[in-house]
C-alpha positions in Angstrom: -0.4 31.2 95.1 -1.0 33.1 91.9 2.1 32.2 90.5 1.9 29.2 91.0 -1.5 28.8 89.1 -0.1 30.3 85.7 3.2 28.0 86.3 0.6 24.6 86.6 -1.6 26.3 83.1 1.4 27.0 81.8 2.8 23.7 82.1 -0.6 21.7 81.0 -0.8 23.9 77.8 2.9 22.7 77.2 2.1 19.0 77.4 -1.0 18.8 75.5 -0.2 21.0 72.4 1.2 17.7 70.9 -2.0 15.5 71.4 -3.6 18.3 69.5 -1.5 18.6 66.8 -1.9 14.8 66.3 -5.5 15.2 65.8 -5.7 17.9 63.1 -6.6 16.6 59.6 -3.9 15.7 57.2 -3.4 17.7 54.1 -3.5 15.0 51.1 -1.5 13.9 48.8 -0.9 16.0 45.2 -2.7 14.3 42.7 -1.0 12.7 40.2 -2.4 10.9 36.8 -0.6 7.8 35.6 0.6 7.9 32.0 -2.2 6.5 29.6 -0.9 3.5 27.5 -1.4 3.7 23.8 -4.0 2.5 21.5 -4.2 2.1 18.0 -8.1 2.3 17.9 -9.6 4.7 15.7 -10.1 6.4 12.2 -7.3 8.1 10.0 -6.4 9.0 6.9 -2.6 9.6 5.2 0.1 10.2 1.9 2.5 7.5 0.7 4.9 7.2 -1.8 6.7 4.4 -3.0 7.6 1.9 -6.3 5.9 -0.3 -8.5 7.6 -3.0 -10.8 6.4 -5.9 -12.9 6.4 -10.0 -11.3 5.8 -10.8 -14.6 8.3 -9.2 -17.3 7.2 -11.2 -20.6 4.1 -10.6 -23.0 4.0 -13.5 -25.0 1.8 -13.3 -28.7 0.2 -15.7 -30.9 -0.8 -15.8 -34.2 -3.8 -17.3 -36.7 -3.2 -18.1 -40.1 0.3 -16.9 -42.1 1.1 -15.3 -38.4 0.5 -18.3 -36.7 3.6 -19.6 -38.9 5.7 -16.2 -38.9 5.5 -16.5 -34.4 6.3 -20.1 -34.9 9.9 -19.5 -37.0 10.8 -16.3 -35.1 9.7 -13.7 -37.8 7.6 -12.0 -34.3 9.7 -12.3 -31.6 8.1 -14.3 -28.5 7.7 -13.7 -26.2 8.2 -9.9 -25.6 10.1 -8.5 -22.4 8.1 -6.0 -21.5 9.2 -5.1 -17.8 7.6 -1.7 -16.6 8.8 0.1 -13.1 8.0 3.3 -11.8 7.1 5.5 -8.8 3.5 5.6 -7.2 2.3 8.0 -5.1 -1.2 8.2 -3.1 -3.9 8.5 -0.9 -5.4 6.2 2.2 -7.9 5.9 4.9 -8.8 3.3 7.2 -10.4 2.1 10.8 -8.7 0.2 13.5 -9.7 -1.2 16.8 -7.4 -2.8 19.2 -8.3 -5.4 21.5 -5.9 -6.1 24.4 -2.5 -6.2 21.6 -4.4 -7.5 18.9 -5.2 -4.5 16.0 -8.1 -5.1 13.3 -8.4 -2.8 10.9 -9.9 -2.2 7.5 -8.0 0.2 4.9 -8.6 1.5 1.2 -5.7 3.4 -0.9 -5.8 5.1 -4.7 -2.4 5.3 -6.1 -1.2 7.0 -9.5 1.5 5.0 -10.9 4.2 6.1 -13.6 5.3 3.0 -14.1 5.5 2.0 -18.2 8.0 0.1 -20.6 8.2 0.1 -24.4 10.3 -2.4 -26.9 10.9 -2.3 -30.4 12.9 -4.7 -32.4 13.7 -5.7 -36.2 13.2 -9.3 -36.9 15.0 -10.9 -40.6 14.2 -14.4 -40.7 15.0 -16.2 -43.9 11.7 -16.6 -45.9 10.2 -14.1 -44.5 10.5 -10.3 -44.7 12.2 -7.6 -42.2 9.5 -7.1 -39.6 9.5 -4.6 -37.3 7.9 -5.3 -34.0 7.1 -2.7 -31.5 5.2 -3.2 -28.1 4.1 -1.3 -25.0 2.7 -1.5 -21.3 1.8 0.8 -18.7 -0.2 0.6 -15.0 -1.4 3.7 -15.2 -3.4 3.6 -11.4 -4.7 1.4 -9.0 -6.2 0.6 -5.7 -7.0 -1.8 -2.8 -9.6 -2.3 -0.3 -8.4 -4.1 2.5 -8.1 -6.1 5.9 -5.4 -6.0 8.3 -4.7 -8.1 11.2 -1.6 -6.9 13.5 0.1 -7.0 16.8 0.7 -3.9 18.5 3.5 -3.8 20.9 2.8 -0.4 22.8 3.4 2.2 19.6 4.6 -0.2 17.3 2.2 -2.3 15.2 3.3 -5.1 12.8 0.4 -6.6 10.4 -0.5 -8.4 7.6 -3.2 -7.5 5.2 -5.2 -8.3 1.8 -8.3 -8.0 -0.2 -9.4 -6.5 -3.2 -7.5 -4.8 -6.2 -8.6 -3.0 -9.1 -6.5 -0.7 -11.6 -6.2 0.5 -15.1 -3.5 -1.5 -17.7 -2.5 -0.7 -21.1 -1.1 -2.6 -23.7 -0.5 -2.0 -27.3 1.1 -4.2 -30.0 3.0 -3.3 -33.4 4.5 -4.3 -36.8 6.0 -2.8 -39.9 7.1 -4.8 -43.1 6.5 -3.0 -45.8 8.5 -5.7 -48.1 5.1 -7.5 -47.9 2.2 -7.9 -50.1 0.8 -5.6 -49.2 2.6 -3.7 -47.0 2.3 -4.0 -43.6 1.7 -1.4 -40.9 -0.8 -1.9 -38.5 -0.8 -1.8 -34.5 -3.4 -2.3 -31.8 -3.6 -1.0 -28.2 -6.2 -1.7 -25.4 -6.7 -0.1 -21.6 -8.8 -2.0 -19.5 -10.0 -1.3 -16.0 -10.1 -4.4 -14.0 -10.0 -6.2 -11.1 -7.8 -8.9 -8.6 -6.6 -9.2 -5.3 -3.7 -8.2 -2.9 -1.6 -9.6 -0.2 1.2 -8.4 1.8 2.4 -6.9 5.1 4.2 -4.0 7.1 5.2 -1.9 9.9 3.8 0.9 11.7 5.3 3.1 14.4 2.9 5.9 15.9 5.7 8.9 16.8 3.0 10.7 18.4 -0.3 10.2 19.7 -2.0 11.2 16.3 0.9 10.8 13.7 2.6 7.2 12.7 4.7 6.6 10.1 4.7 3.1 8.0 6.5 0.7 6.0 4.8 -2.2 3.8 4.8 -4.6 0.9 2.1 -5.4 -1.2 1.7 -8.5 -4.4 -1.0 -6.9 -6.6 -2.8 -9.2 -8.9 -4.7 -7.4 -11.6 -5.5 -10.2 -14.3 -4.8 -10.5 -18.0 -4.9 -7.8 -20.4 -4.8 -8.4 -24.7 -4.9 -6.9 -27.6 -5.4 -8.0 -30.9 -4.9 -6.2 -34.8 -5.7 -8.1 -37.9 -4.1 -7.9 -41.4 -5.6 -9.2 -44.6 -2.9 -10.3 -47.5 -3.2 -12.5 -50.3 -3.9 -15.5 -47.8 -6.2 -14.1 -45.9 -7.6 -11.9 -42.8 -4.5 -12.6 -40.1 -4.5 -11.6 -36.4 -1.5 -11.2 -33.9 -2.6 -11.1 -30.4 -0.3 -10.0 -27.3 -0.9 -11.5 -23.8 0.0 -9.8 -20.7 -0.4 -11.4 -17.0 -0.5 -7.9 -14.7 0.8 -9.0 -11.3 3.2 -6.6 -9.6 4.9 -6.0 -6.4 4.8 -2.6 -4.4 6.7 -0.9 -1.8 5.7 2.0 0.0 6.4 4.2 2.7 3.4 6.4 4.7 2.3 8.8 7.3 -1.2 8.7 8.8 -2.8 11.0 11.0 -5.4 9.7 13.7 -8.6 12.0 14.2 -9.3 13.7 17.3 -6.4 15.0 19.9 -8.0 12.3 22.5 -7.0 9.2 20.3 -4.2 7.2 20.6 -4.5 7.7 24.6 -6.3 5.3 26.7 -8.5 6.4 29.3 -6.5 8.3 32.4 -6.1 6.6 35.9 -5.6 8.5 38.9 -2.7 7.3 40.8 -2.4 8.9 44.4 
C-alpha cells in the first residue's frame, strides 16, 4: 500500500512539472538600439584651401587732354591684360538645420589670397615718343557672408549658396618717356576695400559624425577699382586713368568639424 502511494506522487509530480514550467515568466529579449540616421543640423567651424583667378583679364585706361590723343593712336596700350591667379587659403564657420532632407544653413569665410599679375611694355608710335607703360593688380583678401540651401541625401549634402562679398584690390598704373618735354615719369596706385556679392555651389560629405569634407565653386563680384596720375607739360595738366572690373572665380576644397560628440546623430530608438 505504501508503495504504491509514492509510485501515484511520483507519477503526478512527473506529469505536472511541464504545466509549471509553462507558467514561469520569460526572460526578455536583449535590448538592442537601432542605428541613428544622420543629420546635418548644427554649428561648425573649418580650413580650406583652394584657387583664385581673374573673370575679367583686361584693365582698360583713358586719357584727358594730350593723353586722351596718345590712348587713342596706341602711344598707351589699351586695354591692359592684367590676369592675376593664385592660391587662397582660409577660415569658416557656419549653422545648419535640416528639415526632413532639406539643409538651411548660413556660412561666413576670410580668405588670404596671393593672387597678383604685373605687365610692362614699350610703346613707339610714330609722332609720339617711346613710352614705357607698366601696370599692376593684386586681390590681396576677401570674404563672404552667406546662405545655403541643400539637399542631404543621408551624409551627403549638395547646396547652393550666395550673399555678400567684400575684399581688398590693388591697382597701380605707370609710364616712362623721358624723350618728352618734360620728361615723363610718374605712376599711381590705389587699394580699396570694398564690397559685392557671391554666388555658387558645392558638395559636402560628412565621413564621420563630426568631420565632413567639401567641394565648392564660388563667382565673386567685388566692383571697380581706378587709379588715376596726372602730368603737366607744355599743354597742360594730363591724367591717365586705369579701370579694373574685380570679378573672379574660386575653387576650394574644406574640412569642417561639427561641435559636440552628440551632433550629427539623431535621437536613438529602441528596437526590441
Amino acid at each position: 500500500m505504501k508503495k504504491c502511494l509514492i509510485a501515484s506522487f511520483a507519477a503526478a509530480a512527473f506529469c505536472g512539472a511541464p504545466a509549471l514550467a509553462a507558467d514561469l515568466p520569460t526572460k526578455a529579449p536583449a535590448y538592442s538600439p537601432a542605428p541613428a540616421p544622420f543629420s546635418w543640423s548644427g554649428f561648425y567651424d573649418g580650413v580650406n584651401a583652394g584657387w583664385v583667378g581673374s573673370a575679367n583679364n583686361n584693365v582698360s585706361v583713358t586719357g584727358t587732354n594730350g593723353f586722351d590723343v596718345a590712348v587713342a593712336s596706341g602711344a598707351f596700350p589699351n586695354p591692359l591684360p592684367l590676369r592675376y591667379d593664385g592660391f587662397i587659403v582660409g577660415g569658416q564657420v557656419g549653422y545648419n538645420l535640416q528639415a526632413g532632407n532639406w539643409v538651411y544653413g548660413l556660412e561666413t569665410d576670410i580668405q588670404w589670397s596671393g593672387a597678383k599679375d604685373n605687365f610692362s611694355t614699350l610703346t613707339q608710335v610714330t609722332g609720339f615718343v617711346p613710352i614705357t607703360t607698366s601696370a599692376s593688380r593684386e586681390l590681396d583678401w576677401f570674404g563672404t557672408f552667406r546662405g545655403r540651401l541643400g539637399v542631404a541625401m543621408d551624409r551627403t549634402l549638395l547646396y547652393v549658396t550666395g550673399g555678400l562679398a567684400y575684399g581688398e584690390t590693388k591697382l597701380a598704373l605707370g609710364a616712362i618717356a623721358l624723350a618728352a618735354a618734360p620728361p615723363l615719369n610718374v605712376t599711381s596706385a590705389s587699394s580699396q576695400t570694398s564690397a559685392g556679392w557671391t554666388l555658387g555651389g558645392g558638395m559636402e560629405w560628412a565621413f564621420q559624425n563630426n568631420w565632413s569634407v567639401k567641394i565648392e565653386y564660388l563667382y565673386v563680384d567685388l566692383g571697380k577699382s581706378t587709379t588715376t596720375f596726372s602730368y603737366t607739360s607744355i599743354g597742360g595738366t594730363q591724367t591717365l586713368t586705369a579701370h579694373s572690373q574685380n570679378t573672379d572665380n574660386i575653387v576650394r576644397v574644406g574640412v569642417n568639424l561639427k561641435f559636440g560628440d552628440s551632433w550629427g546623430k539623431a535621437p536613438v530608438v529602441a528596437r526590441y
